[in-house]
N, C-alpha and C positions, 0 to 999 in steps of 0.2 A: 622346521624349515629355515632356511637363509635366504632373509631378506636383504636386497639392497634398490637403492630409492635412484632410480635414470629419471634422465628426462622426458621418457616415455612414458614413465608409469612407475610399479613396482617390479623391480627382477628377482622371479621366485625358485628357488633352487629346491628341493624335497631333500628333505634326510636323508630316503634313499638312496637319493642321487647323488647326493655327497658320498655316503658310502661306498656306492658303486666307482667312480672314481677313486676315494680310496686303498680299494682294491687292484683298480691297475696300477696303481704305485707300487706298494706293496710287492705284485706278480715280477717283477723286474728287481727287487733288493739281492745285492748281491751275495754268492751262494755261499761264501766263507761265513757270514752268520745267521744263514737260515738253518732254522731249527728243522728235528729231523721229521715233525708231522708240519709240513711246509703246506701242504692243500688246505690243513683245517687253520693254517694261520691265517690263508689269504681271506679263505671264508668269514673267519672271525671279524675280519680286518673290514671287509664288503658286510658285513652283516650288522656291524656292530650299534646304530642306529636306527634295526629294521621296528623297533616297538615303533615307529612314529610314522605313520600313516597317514596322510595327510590328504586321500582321497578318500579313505574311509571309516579307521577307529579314534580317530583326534579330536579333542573336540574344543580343544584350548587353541584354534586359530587367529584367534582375532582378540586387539584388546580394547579397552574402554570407548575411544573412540572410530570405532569398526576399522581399522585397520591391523593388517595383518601382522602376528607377533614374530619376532625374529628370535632364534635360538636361546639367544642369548639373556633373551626377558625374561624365558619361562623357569619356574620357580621347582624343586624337587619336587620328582611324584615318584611317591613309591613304587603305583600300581605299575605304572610303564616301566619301571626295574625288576619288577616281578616278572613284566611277559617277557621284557627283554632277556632275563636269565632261564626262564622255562622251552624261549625259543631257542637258547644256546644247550641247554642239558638236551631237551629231544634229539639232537646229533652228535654232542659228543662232553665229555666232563673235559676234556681239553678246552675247547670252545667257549665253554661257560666259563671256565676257571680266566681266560683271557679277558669276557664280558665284563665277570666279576671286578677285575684289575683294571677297566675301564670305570663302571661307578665308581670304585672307591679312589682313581685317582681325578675324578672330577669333583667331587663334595670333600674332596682330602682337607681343606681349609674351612669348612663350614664347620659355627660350635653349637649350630642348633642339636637340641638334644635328640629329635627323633632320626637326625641324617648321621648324629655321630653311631646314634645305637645300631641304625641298621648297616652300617659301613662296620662295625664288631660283628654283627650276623654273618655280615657277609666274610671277614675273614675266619671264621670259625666254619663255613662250608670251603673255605677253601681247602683250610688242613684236612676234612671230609674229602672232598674231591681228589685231592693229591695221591693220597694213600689209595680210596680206590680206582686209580687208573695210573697207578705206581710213577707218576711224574715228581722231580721237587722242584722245591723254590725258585731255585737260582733258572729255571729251563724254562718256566713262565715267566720270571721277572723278566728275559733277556726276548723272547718270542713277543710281550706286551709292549718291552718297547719300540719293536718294529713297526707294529699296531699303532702306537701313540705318536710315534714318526709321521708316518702315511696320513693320519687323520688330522695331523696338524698343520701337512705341506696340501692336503685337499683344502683344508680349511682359509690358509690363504687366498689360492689361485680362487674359491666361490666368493671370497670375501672383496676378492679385487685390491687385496692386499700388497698385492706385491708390486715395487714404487718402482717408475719410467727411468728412462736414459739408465739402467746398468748397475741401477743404486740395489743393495743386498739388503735382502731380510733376514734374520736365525730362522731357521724354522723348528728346530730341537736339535736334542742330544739325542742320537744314534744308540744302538747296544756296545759300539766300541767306546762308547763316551766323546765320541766327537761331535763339535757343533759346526751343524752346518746350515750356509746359508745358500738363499735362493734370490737370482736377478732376473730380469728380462733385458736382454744386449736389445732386443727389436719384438714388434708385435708379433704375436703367435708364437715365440721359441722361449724358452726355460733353461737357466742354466742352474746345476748345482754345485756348490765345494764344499768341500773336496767331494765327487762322484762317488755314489752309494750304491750302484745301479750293474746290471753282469753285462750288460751293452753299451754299446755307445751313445744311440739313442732310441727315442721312442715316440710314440705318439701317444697321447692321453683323449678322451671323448666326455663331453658330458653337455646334459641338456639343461635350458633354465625356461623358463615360462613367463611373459610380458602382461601386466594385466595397468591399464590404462587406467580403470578403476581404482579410486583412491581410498573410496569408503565403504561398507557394507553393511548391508543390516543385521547381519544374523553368519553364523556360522556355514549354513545351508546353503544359502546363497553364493558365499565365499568360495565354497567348496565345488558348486557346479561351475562356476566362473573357472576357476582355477582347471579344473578338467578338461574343458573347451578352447584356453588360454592358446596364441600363438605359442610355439616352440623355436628354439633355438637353440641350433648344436655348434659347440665350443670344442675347436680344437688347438691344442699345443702339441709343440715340439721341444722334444725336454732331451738336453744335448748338454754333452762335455763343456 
């Protein structure tokens, strides 16, 4: 999950929910470089987060002192790269194969021995994967970094990242290799450069959860709180 600390409390963002946002980024990339299985990209794209559950299979929520951990604390776990790749094989070896290019460009700098070993596991199911669903290289390197696009300009706007009065952030390199950045001219609207997007503009949706509670005893408890939590839906307007 994506924490961020208001004055209200903590603002709780779900995996999910980043992903899902994600994916309307993603739905909107412009058509010259969507690849030609474009539905199972966006899937990919919305999905690619789904092992992290945070209403029900997580159990790593909270750290030493009962507060809630943010993404960015939590440490490799394998297991949740297992379900994450089993939930992308059950639909499609495309899918997976995108998944796949996901872990391994997240742990790509880590020299621990057990995250280099299994980042080699995983590119040896890639070249498995490839051959049987007749794709190469070059056609998931180019569809993943759409994916790493999307999840990186979501990952801002939850981070509250992106800095007032017009000032730009990068947010990646593109499959054209262009880097582009993102401002806000005024509240609620999004600009990108150079436009990546087959419209002019568009609207983005996504929910965060207030929890006043600062501390918790137990995972349990975190987790009911969390489910009960006020809601609050966030909308932009993401424009030339």
């Amino acid at each position: 999950m994506i924490v961020n600390y208001k004055e209200d409390g903590w603002q709780i963002i779900s995996q999910r929910a980043h992903g899902l946002l994600s994916g309307q980024v993603c739905f909107h990339w412009k058509q010259d470089f969507r690849p030609e299985r474009w539905l199972e990209t966006i899937i990919a794209t919305t999905e690619h987060d789904d092992a992290f559950n945070e209403f029900f299979n997580d159990d790593l929520l909270l750290n030493e002192n009962g507060g809630p951990v943010n993404f960015k604390m939590r440490k490799f776990d394998a297991e949740k790269c297992e379900e994450l790749l089993q939930l992308a094989l059950s639909k499609s070896r495309y899918i997976a194969l995108l998944t796949s290019q996901h872990i391994q460009f997240l742990y790509q700098k880590e020299t621990d021995k057990q995250i280099v070993a299994y980042c080699k596991k995983l590119e040896k199911w890639d070249k498995k994967w490839r051959k049987e669903s007749g794709l190469d290289e070059k056609e998931i390197k180019t569809a993943y970094q759409i994916l790493e696009w999307c999840d990186a300009f979501s990952l801002l706007i939850c981070q509250n990242l992106v800095p007032p009065e017009g000032r730009k952030i990068e947010v990646s390199r593109g499959p054209d290799d262009c880097n582009y950045e993102l401002s806000s001219p005024e509240e609620g609207v999004l600009n990108v450069t150079p436009w990546p997007f087959d419209v002019d503009s568009f609207k983005i949706f996504f929910e965060t959860k207030t929890m006043k509670q600062l501390k918790f005893d137990n995972v349990i408890e975190f987790r009911e709180k969390l489910k009960d939590a006020p809601v609050t839906l966030h909308t932009y307007l993401i424009s030339r």
